[in-house]
Rosetta silent file (secondary structure, phi, psi, omega in degrees, C-alpha in Angstrom):
SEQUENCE: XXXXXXXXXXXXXXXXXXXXXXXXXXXXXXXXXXXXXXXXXXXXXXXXXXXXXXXXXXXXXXXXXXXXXXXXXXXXX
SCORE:     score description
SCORE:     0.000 S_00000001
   1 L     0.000  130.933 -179.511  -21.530  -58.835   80.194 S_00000001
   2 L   -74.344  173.246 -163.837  -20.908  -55.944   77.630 S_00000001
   3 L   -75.980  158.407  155.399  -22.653  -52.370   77.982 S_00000001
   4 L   -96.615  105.915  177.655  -25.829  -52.247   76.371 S_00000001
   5 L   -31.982  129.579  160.517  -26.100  -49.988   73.213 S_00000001
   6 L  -156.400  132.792 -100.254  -28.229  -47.648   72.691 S_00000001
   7 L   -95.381  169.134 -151.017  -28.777  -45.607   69.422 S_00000001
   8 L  -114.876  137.233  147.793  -27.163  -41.894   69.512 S_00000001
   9 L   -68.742  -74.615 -156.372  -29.841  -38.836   68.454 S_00000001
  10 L   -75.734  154.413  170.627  -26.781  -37.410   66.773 S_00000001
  11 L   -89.694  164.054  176.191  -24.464  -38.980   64.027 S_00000001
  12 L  -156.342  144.442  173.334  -20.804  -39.777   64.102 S_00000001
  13 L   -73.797  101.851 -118.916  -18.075  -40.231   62.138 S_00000001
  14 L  -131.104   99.716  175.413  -16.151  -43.235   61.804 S_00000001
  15 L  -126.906  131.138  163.608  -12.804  -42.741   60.055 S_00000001
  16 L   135.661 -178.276 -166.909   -9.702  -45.271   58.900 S_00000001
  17 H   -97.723  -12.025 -175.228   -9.758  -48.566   57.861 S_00000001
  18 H   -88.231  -54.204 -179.960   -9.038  -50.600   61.031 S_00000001
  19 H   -54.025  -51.856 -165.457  -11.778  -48.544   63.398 S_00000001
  20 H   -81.274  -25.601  138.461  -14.119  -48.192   60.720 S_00000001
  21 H    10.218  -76.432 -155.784  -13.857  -52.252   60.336 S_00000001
  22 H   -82.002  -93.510 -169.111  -14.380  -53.065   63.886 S_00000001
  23 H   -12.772  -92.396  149.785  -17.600  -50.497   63.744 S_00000001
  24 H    21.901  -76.755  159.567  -18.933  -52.479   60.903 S_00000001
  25 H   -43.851  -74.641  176.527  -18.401  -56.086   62.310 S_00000001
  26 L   -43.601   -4.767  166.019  -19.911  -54.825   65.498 S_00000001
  27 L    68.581   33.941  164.656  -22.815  -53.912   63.812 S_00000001
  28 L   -97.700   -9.131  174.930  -22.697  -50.219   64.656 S_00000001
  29 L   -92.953  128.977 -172.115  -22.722  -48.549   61.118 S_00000001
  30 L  -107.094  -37.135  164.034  -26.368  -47.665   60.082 S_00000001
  31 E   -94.833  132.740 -166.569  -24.594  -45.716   56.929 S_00000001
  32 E  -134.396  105.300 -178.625  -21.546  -46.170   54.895 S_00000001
  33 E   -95.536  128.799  174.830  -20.448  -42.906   52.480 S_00000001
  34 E  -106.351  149.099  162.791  -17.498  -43.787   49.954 S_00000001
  35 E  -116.829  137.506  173.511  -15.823  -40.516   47.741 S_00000001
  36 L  -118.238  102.425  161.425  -14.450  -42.384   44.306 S_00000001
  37 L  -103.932 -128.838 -175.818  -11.834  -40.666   42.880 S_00000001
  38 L  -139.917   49.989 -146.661  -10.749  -40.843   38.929 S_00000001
  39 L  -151.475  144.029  140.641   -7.191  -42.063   40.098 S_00000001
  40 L  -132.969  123.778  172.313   -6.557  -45.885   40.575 S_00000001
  41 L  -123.744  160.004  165.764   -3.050  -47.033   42.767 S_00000001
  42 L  -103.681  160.436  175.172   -2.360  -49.979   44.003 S_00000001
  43 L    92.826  179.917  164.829   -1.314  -50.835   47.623 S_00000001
  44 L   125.309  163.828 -178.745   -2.393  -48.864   50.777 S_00000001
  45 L   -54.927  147.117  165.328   -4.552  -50.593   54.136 S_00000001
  46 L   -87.332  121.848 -150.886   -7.441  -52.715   52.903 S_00000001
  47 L   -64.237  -96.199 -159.854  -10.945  -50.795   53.873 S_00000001
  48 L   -99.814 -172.436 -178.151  -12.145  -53.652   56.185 S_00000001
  49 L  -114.292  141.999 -129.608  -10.738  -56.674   57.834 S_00000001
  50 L   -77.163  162.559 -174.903  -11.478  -60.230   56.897 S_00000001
  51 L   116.037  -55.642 -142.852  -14.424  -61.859   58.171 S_00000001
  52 L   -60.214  163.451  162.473  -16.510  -58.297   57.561 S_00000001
  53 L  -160.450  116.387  178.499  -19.443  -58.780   55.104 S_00000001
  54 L  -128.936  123.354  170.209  -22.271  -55.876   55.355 S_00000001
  55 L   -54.085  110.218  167.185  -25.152  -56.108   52.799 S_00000001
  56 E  -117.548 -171.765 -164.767  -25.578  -52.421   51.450 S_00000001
  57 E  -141.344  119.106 -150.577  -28.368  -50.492   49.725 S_00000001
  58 E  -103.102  112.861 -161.449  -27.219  -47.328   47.816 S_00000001
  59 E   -73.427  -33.654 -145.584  -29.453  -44.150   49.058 S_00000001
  60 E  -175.932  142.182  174.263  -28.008  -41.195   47.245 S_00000001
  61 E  -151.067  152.671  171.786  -25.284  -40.608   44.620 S_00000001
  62 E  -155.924  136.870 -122.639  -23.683  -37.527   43.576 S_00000001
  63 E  -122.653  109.658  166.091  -21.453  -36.425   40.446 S_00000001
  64 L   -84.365  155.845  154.007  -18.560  -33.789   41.338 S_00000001
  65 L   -36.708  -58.745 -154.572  -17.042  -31.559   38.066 S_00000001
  66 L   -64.089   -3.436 -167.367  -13.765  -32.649   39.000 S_00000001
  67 L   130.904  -48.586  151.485  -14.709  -36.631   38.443 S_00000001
  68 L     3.851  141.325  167.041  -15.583  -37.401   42.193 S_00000001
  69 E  -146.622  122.582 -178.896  -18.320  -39.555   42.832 S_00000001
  70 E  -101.578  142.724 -151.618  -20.054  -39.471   46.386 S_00000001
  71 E  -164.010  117.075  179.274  -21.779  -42.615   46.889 S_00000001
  72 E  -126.262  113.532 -167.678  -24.130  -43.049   50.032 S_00000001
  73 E   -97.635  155.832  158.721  -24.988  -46.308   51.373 S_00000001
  74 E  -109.157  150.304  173.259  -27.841  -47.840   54.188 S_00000001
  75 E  -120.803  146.693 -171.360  -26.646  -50.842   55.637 S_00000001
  76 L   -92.649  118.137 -179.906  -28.844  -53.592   55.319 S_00000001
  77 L   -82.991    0.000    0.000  -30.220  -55.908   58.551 S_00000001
């Protein structure tokens, strides 16, 4: 039987694309922040892994000088 969860008073940080994935699927991300920069390449790891699907809700946005866009999500149950 797996551990039973139970929700952290403090936050944490969830970073790469394979880890933050698995977090995701497992249904441990209550928040999801993207930075957008004013650059498109192609290639590179895909942000999650197939299967994932999380409904989001967008909380907060913010406009840097340089182009940047901060983009703060709730994930939806």
């Amino acid at each position: 039987m797996p551990p039973k969860l139970t929700p952290s008073a403090d936050d944490i940080t969830i970073g790469g694309a394979e880890l933050a994935g698995e977090a995701m699927a497992a249904g441990l991300v209550d928040e999801c922040h993207l930075f957008l920069g004013p650059i498109v390449v192609g290639g590179g790891k895909r942000a999650l892994p197939d299967g994932v699907r999380v409904q989001l809700e967008l909380l907060d946005e913010h406009r840097f000088k340089s182009g940047v866009v901060h983009l703060r999500y709730g994930v939806r149950i």
